[in-house]
C-alpha positions as CSV (number, residue, x, y, z in Angstrom):
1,X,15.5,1.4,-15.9
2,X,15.1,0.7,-12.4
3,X,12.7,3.4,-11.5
4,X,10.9,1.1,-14.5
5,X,11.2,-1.5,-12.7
6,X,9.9,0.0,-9.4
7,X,6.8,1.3,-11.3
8,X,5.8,-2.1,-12.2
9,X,6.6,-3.7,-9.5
10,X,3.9,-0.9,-7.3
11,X,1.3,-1.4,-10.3
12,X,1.2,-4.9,-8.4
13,X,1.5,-4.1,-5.5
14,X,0.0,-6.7,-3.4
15,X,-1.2,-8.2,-6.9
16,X,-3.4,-5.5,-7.2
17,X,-3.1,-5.6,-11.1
18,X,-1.0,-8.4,-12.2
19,X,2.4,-7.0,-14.3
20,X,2.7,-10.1,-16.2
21,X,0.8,-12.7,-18.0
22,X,-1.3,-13.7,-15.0
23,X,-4.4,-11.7,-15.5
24,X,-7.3,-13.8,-16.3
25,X,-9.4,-10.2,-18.2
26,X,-8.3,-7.5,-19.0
27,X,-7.4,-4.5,-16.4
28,X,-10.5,-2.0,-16.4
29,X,-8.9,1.6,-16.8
30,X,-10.5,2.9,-13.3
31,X,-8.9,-0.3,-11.4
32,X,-5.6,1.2,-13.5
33,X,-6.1,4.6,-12.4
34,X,-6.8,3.5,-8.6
35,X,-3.6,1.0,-8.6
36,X,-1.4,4.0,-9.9
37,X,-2.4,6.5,-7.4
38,X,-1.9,3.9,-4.3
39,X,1.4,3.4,-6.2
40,X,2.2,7.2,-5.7
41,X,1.1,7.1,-2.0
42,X,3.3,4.1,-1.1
43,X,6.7,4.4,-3.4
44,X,8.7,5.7,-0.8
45,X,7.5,2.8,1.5
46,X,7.7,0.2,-1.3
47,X,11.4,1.0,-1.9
48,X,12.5,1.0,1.9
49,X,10.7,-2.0,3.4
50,X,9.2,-4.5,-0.2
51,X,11.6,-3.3,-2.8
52,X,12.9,-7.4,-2.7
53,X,9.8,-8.5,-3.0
54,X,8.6,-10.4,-6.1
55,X,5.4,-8.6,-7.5
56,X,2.4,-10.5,-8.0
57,X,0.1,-13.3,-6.1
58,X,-0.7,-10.7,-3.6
59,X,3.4,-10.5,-1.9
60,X,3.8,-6.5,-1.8
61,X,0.5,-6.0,-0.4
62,X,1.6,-8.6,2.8
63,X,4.8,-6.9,3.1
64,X,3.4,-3.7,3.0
65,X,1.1,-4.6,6.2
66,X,3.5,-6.3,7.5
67,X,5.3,-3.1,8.0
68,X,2.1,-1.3,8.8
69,X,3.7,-0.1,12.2
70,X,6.2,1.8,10.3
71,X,4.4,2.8,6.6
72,X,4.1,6.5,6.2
73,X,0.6,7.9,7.0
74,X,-0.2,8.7,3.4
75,X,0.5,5.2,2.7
76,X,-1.3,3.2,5.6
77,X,-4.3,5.2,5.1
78,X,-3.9,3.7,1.5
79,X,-4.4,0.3,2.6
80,X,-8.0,-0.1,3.3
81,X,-8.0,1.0,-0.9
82,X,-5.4,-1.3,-1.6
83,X,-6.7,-4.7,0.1
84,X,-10.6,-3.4,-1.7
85,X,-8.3,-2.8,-4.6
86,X,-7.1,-6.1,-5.2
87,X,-10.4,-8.0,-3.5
88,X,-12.5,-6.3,-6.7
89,X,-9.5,-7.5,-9.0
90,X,-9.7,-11.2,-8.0
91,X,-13.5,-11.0,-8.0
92,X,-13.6,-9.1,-11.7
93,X,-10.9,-11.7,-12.5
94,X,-8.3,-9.6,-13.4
95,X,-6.2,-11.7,-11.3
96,X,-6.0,-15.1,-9.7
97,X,-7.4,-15.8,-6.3
């Protein structure tokens, strides 16, 4: 269950797809596709420095680059994707600004 957990918790990262009730349309499959695969790039990174964090609203995105300085390189190089990511998920209103 807590690997569950973990796995929604990446899907929003940052609130790049909302895990709960908050999305405003529904999630396109390509922005699903994209928010798994930063998911995969960052889950080692997610667990040691955000795994406290409450998903959504945009949280484990901010601690994610909070923490740039000491992200793995597979997952800063994610970031650039990950801020577009969940800029084209407020915009398409899949989440709230």
């Amino acid at each position: 269950m807590p690997h569950r957990i973990a796995a929604a918790s990446l899907i929003a990262i940052a609130g790049f797809i909302p895990a709960t009730a908050q999305a405003q349309a529904p999630v396109p499959p390509e922005m699903r596709s994209e928010a798994m695969s930063l998911m995969q790039l960052c889950r080692g990174d997610y667990d040691r420095w955000c795994s406290g964090v409450t998903p959504g609203g945009g949280r484990i995105l901010a601690c994610l680059q909070a923490h740039s300085a000491q992200l793995s390189s597979a997952c800063a190089g994610a970031m650039p994707r990950a801020q577009a990511l969940r800029d084209r998920a407020v915009a398409n209103g899949v989440m709230p600004k």
